[in-house]
Gaussian input, Z-matrix of N, CA and C with variables (Angstrom, degrees):
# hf/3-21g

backbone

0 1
 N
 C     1     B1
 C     2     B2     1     A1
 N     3     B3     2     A2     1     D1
 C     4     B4     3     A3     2     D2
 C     5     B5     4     A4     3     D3
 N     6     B6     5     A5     4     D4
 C     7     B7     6     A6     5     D5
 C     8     B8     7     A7     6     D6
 N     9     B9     8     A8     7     D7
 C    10    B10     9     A9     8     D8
 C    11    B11    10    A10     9     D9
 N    12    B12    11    A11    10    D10
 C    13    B13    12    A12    11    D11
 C    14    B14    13    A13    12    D12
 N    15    B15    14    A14    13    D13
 C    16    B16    15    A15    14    D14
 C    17    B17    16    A16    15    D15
 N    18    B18    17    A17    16    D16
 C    19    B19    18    A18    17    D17
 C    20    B20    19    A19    18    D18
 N    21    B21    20    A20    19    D19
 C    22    B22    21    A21    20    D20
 C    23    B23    22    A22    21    D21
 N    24    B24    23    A23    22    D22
 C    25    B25    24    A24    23    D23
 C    26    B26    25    A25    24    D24
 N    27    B27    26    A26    25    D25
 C    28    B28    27    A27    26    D26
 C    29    B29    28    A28    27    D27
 N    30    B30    29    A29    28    D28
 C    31    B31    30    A30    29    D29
 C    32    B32    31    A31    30    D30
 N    33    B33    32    A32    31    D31
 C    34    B34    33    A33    32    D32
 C    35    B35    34    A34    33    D33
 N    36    B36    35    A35    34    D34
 C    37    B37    36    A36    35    D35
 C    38    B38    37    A37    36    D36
 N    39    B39    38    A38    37    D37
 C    40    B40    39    A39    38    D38
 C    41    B41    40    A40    39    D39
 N    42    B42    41    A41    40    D40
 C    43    B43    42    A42    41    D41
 C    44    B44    43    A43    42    D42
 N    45    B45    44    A44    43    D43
 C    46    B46    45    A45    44    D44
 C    47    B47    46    A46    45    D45
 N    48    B48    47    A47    46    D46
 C    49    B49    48    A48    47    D47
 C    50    B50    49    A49    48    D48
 N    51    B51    50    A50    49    D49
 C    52    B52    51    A51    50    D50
 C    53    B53    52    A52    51    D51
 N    54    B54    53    A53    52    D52
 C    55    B55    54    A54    53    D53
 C    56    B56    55    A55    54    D54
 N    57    B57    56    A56    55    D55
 C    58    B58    57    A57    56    D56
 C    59    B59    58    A58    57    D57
 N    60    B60    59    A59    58    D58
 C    61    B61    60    A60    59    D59
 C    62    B62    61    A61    60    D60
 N    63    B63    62    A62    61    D61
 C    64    B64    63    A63    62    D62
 C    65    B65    64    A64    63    D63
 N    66    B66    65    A65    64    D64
 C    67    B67    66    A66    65    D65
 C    68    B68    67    A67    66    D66
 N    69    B69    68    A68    67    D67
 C    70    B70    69    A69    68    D68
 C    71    B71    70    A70    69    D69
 N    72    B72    71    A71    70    D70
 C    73    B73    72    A72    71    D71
 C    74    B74    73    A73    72    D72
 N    75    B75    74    A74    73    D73
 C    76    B76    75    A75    74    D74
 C    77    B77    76    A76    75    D75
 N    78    B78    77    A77    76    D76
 C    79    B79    78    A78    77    D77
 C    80    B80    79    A79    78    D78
 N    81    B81    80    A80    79    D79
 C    82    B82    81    A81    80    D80
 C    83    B83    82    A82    81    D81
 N    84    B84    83    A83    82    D82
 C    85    B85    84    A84    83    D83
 C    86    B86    85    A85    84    D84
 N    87    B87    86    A86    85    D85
 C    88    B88    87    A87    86    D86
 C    89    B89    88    A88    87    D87
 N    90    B90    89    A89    88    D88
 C    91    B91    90    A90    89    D89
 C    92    B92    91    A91    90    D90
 N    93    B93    92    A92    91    D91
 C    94    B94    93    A93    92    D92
 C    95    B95    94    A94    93    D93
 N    96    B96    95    A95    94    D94
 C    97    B97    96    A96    95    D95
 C    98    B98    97    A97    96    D96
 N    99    B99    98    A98    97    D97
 C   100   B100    99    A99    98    D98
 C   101   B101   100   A100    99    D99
 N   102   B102   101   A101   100   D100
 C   103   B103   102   A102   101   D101
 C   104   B104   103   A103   102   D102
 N   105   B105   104   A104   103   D103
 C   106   B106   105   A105   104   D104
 C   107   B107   106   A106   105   D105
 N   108   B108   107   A107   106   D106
 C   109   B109   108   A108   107   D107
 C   110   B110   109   A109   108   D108
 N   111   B111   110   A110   109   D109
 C   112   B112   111   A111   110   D110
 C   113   B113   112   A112   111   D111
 N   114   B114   113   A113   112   D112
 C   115   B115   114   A114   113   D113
 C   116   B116   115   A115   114   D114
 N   117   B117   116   A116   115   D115
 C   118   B118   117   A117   116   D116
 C   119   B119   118   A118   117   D117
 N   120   B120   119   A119   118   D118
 C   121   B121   120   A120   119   D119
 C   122   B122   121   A121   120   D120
 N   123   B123   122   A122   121   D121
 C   124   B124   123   A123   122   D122
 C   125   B125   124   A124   123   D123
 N   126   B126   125   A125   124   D124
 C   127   B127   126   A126   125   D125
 C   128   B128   127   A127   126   D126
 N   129   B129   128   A128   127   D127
 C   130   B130   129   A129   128   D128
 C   131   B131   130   A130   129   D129
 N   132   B132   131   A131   130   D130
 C   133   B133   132   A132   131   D131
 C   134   B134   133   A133   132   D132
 N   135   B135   134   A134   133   D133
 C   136   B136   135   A135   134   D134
 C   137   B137   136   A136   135   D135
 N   138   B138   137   A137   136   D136
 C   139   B139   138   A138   137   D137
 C   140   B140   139   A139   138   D138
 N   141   B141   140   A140   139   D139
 C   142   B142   141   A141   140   D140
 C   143   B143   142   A142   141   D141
 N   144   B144   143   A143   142   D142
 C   145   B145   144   A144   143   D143
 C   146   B146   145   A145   144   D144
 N   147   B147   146   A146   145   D145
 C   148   B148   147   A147   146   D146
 C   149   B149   148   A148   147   D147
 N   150   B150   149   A149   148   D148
 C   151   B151   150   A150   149   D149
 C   152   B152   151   A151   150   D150
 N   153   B153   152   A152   151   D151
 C   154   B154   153   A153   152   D152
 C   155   B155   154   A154   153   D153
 N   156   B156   155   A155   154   D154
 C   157   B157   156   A156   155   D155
 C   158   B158   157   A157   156   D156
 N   159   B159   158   A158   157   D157
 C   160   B160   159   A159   158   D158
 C   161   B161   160   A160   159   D159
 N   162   B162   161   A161   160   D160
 C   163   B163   162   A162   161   D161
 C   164   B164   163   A163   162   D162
 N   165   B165   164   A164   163   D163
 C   166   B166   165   A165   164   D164
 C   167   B167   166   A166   165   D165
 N   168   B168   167   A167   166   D166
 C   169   B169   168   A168   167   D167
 C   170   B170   169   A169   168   D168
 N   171   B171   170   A170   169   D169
 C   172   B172   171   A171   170   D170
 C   173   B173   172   A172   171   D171
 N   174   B174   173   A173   172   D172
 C   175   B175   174   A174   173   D173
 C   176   B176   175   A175   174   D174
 N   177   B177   176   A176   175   D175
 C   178   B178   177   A177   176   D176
 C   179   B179   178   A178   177   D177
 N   180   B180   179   A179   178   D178
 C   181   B181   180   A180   179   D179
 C   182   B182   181   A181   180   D180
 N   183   B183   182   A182   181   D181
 C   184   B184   183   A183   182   D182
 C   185   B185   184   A184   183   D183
 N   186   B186   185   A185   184   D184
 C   187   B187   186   A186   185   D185
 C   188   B188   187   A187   186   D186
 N   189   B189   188   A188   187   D187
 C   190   B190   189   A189   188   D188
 C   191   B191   190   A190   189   D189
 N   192   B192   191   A191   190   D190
 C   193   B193   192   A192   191   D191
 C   194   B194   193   A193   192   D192
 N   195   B195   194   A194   193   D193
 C   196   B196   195   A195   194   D194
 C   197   B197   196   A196   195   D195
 N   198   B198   197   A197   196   D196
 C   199   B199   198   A198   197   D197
 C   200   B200   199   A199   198   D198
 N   201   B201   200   A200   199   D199
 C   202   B202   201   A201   200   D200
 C   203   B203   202   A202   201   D201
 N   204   B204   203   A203   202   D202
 C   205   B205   204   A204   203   D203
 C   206   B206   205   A205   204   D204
 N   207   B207   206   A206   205   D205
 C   208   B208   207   A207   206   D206
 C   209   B209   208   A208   207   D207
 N   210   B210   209   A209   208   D208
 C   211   B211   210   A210   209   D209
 C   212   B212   211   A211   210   D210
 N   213   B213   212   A212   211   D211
 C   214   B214   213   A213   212   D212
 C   215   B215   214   A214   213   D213
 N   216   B216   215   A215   214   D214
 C   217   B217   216   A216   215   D215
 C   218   B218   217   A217   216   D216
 N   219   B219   218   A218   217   D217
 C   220   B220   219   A219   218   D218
 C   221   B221   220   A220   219   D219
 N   222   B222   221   A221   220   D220
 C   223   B223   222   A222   221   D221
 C   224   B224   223   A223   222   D222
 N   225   B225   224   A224   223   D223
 C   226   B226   225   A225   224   D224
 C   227   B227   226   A226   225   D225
 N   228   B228   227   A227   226   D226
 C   229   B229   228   A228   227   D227
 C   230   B230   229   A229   228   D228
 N   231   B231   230   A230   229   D229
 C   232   B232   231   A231   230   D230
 C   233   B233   232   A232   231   D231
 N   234   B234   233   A233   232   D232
 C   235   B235   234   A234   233   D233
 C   236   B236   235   A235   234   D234
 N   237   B237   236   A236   235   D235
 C   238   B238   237   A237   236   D236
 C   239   B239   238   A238   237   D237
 N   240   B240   239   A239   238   D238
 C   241   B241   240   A240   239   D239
 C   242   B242   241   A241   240   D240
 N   243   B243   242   A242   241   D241
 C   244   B244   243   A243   242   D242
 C   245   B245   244   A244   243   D243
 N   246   B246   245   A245   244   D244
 C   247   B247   246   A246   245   D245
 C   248   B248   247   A247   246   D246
 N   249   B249   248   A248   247   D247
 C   250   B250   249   A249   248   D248
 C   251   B251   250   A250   249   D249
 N   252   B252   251   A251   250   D250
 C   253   B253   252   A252   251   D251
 C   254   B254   253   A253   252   D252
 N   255   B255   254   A254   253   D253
 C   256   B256   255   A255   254   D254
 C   257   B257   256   A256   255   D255
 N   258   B258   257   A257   256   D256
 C   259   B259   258   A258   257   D257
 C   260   B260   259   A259   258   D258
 N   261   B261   260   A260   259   D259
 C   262   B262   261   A261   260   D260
 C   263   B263   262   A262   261   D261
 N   264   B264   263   A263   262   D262
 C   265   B265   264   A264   263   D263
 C   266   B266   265   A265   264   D264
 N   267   B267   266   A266   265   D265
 C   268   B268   267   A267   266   D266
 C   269   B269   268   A268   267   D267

   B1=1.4573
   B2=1.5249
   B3=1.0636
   B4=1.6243
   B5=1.7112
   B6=1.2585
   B7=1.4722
   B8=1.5556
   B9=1.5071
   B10=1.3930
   B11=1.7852
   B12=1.6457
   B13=1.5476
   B14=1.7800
   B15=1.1307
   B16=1.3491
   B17=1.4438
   B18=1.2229
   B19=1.7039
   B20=1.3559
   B21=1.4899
   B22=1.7586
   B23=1.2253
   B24=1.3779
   B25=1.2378
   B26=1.4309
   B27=1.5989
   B28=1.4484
   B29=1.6838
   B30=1.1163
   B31=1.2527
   B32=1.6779
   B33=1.4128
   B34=1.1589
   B35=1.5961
   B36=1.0666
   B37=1.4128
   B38=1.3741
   B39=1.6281
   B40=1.3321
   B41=1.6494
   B42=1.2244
   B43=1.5597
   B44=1.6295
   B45=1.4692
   B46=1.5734
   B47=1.6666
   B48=1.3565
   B49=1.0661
   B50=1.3275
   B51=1.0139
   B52=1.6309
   B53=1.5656
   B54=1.5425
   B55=1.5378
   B56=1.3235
   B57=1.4233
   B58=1.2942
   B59=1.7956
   B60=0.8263
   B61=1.8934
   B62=2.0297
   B63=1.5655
   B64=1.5581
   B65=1.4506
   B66=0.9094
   B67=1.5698
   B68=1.1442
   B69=1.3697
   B70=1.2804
   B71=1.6017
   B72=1.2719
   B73=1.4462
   B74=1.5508
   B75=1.0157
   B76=1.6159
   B77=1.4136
   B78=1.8075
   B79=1.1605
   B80=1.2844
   B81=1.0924
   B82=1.6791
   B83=1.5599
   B84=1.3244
   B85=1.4336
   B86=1.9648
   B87=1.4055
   B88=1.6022
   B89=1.6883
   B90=1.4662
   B91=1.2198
   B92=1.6287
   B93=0.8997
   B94=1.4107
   B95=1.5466
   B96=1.7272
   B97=1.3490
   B98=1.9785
   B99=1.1938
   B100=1.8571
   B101=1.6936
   B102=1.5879
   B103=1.2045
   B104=1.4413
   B105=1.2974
   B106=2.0497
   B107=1.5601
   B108=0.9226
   B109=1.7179
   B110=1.8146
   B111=1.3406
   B112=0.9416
   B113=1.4271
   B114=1.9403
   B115=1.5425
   B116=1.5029
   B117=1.3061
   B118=1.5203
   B119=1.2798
   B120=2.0222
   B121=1.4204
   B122=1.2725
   B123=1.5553
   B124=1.0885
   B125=1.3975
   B126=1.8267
   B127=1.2175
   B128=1.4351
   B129=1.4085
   B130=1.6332
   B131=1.2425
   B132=1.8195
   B133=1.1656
   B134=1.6935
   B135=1.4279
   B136=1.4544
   B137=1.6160
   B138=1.2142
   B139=1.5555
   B140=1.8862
   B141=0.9729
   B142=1.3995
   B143=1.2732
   B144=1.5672
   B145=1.4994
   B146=1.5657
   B147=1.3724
   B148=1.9534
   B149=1.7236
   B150=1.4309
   B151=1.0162
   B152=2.0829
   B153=1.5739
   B154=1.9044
   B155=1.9264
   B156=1.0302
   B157=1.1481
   B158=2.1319
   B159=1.0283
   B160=1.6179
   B161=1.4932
   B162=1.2438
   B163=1.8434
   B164=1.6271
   B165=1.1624
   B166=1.4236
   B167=2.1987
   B168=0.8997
   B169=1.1503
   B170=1.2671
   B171=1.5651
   B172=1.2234
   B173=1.4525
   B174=1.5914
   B175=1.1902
   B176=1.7426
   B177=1.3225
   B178=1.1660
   B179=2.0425
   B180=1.7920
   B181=1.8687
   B182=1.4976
   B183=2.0745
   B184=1.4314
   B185=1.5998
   B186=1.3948
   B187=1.3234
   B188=1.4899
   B189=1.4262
   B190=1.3060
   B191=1.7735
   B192=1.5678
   B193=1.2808
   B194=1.7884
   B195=1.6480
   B196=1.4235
   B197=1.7547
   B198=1.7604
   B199=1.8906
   B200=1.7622
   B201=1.3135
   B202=1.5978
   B203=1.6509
   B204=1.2714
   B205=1.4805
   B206=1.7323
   B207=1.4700
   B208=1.5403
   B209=1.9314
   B210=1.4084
   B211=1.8256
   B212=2.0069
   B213=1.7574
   B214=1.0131
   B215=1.4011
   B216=1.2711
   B217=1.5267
   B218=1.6956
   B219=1.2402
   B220=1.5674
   B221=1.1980
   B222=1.2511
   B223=1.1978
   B224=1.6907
   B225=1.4296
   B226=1.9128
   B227=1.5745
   B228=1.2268
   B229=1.0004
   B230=1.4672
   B231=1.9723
   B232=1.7341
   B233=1.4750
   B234=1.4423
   B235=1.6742
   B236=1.7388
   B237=1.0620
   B238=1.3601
   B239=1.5238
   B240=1.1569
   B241=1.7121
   B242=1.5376
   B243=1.2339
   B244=1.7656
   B245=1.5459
   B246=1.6651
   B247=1.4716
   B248=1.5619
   B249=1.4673
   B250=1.1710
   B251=1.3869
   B252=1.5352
   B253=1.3421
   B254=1.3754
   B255=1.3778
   B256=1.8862
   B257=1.2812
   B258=0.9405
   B259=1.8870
   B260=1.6702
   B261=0.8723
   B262=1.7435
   B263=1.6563
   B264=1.5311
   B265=1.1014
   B266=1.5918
   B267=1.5878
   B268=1.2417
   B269=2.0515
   A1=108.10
   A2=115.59
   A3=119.99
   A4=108.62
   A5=113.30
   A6=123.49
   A7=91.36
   A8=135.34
   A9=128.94
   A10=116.17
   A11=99.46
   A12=101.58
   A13=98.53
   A14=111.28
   A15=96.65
   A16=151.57
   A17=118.81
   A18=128.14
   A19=86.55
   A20=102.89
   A21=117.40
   A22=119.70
   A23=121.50
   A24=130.04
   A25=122.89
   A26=96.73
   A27=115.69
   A28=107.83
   A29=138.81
   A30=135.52
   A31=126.60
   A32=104.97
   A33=122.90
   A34=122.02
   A35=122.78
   A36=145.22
   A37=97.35
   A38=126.88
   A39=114.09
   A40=83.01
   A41=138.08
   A42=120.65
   A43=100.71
   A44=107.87
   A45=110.76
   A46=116.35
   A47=99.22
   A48=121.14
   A49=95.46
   A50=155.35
   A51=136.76
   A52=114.60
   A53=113.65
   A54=115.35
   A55=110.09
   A56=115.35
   A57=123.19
   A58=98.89
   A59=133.84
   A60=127.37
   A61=92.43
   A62=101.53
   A63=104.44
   A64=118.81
   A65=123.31
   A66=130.64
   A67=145.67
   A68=111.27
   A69=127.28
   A70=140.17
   A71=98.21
   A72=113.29
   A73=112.55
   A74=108.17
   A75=106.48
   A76=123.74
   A77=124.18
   A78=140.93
   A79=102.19
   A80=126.91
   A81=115.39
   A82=113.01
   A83=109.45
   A84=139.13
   A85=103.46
   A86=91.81
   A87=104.04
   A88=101.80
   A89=125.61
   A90=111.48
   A91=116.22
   A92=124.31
   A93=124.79
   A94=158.70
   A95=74.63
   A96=101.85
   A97=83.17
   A98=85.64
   A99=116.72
   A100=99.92
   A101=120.07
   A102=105.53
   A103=118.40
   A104=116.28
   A105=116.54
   A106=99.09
   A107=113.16
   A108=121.99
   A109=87.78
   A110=152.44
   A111=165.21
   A112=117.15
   A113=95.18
   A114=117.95
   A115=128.22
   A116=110.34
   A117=85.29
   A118=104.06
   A119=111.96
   A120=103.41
   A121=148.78
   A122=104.18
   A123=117.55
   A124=141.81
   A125=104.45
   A126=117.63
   A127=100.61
   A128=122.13
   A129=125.77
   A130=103.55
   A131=130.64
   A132=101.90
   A133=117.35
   A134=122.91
   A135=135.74
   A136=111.45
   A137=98.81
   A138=116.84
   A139=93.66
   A140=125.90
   A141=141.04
   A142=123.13
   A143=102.57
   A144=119.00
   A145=107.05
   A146=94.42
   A147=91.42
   A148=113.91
   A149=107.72
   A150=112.70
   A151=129.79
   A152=96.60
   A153=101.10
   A154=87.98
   A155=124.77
   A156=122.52
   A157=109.04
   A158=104.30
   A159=115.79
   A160=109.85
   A161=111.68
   A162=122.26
   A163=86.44
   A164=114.96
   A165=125.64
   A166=90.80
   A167=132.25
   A168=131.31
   A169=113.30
   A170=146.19
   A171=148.95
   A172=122.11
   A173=109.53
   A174=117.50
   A175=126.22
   A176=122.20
   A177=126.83
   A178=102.05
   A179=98.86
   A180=99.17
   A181=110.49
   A182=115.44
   A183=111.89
   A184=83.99
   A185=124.87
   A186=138.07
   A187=123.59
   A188=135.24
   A189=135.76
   A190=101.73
   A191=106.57
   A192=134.11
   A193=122.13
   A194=113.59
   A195=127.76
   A196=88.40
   A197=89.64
   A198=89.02
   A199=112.91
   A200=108.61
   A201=106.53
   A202=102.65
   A203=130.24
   A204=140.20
   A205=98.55
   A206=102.61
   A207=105.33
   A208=84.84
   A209=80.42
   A210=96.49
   A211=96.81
   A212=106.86
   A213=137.46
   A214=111.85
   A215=159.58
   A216=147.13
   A217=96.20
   A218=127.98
   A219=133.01
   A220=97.13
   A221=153.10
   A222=156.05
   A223=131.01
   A224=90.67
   A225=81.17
   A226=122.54
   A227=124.86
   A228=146.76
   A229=127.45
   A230=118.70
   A231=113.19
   A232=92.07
   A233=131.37
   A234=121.59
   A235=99.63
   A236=99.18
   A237=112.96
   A238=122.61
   A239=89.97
   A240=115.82
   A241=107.80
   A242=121.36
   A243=131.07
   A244=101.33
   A245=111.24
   A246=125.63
   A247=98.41
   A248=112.58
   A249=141.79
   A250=112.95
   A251=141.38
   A252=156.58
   A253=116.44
   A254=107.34
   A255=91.62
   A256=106.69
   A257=125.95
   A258=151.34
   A259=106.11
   A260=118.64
   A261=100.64
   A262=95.17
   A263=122.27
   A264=123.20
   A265=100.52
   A266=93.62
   A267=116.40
   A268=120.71
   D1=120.84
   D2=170.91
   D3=-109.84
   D4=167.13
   D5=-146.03
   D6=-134.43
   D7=65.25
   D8=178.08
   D9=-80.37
   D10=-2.21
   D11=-166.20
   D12=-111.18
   D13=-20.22
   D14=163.01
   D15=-64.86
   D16=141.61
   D17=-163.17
   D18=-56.47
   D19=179.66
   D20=146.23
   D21=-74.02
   D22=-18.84
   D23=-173.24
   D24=-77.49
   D25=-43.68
   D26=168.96
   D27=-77.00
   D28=-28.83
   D29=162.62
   D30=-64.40
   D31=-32.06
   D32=151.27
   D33=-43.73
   D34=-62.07
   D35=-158.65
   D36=-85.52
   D37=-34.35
   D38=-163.25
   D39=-100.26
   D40=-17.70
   D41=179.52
   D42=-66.35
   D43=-62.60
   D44=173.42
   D45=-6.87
   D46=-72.55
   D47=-146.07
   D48=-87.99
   D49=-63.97
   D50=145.10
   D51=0.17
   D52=-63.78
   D53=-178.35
   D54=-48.00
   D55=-59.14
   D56=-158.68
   D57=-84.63
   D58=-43.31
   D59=-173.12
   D60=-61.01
   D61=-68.40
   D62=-163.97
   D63=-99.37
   D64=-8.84
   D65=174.45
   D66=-91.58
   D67=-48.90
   D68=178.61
   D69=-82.27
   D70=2.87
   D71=166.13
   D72=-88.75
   D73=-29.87
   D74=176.96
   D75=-94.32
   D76=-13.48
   D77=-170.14
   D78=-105.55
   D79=-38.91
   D80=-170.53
   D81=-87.07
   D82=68.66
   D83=171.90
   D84=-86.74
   D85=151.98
   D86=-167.96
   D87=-70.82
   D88=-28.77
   D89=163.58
   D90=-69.32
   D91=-25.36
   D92=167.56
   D93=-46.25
   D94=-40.67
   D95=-161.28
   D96=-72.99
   D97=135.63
   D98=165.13
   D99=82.73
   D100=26.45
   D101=149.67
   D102=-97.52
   D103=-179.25
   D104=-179.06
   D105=-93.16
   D106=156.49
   D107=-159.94
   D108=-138.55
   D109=105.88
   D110=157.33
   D111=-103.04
   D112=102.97
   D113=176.32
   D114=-83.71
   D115=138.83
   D116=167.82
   D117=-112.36
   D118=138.83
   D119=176.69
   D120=-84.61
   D121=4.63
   D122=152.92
   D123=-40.10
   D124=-48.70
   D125=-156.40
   D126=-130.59
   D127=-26.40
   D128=-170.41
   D129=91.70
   D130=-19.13
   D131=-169.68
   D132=-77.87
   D133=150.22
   D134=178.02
   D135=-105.46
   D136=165.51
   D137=-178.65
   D138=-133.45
   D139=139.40
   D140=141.66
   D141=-118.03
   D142=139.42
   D143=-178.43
   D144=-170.56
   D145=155.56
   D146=-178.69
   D147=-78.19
   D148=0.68
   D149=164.97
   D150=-121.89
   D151=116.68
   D152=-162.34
   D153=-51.54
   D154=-80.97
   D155=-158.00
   D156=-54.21
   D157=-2.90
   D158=162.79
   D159=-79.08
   D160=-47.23
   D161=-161.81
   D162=-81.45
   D163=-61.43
   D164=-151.00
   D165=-57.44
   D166=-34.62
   D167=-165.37
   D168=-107.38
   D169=-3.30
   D170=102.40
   D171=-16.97
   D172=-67.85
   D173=168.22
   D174=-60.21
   D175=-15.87
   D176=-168.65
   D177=-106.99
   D178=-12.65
   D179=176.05
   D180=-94.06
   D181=2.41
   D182=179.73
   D183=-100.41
   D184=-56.46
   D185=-166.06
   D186=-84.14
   D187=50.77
   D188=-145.66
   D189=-42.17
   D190=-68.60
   D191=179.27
   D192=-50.93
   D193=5.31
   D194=-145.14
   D195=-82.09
   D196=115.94
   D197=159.90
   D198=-82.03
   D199=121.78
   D200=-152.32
   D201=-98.81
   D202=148.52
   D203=168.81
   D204=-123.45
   D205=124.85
   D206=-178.19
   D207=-129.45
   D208=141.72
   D209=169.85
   D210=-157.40
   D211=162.23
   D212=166.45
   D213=-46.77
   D214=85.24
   D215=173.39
   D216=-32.15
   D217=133.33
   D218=158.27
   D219=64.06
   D220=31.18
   D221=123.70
   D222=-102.62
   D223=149.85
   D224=177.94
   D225=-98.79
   D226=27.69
   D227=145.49
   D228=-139.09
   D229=167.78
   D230=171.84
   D231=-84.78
   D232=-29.29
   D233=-157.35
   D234=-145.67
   D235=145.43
   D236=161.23
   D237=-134.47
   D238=123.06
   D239=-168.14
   D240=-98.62
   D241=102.42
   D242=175.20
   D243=52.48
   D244=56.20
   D245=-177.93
   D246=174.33
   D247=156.85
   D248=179.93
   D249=-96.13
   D250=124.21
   D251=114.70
   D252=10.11
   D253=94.23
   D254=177.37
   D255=-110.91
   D256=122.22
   D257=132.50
   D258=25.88
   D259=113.52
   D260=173.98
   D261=-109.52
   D262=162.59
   D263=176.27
   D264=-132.68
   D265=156.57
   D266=-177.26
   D267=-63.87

């Protein structure tokens, strides 16, 4: 199933929510924390790597068609632009 009618917003919300229901209890490990975690929402499957365009293209040579959600592991953003990265906790 691919998702061509969805907002960013709604892609947003459905990556979220993937991370947090099926993911994130097992990924947010202390080696982890502050790599990019890139989902696909299709399938749930992820790629991690300290690099988004690393994960994102792993994930896109199992998943050609993969609508992708990339976020920070333990952060609430991948980048911060003229602002600081804050910490999310478990």
């Amino acid at each position: 199933m691919t998702h061509p009618t969805l907002s960013r917003e709604e892609i947003s919300q459905l990556g979220k929510e993937i991370y947090q229901q099926r993911i994130r209890d097992h990924i947010e490990t202390a080696e982890n924390i502050g790599k990019i975690i890139a989902i696909d929402l299709d399938t749930g499957e992820y790629e991690v790597d300290q690099d988004l365009l690393a994960a994102c293209h792993r994930l896109q040579e199992r998943q050609p068609n993969a609508v992708t959600w990339a976020e920070r592991i333990g952060y609430d953003a991948v980048y911060a632009i003229g602002g600081t990265l804050l910490r999310t906790t478990l």
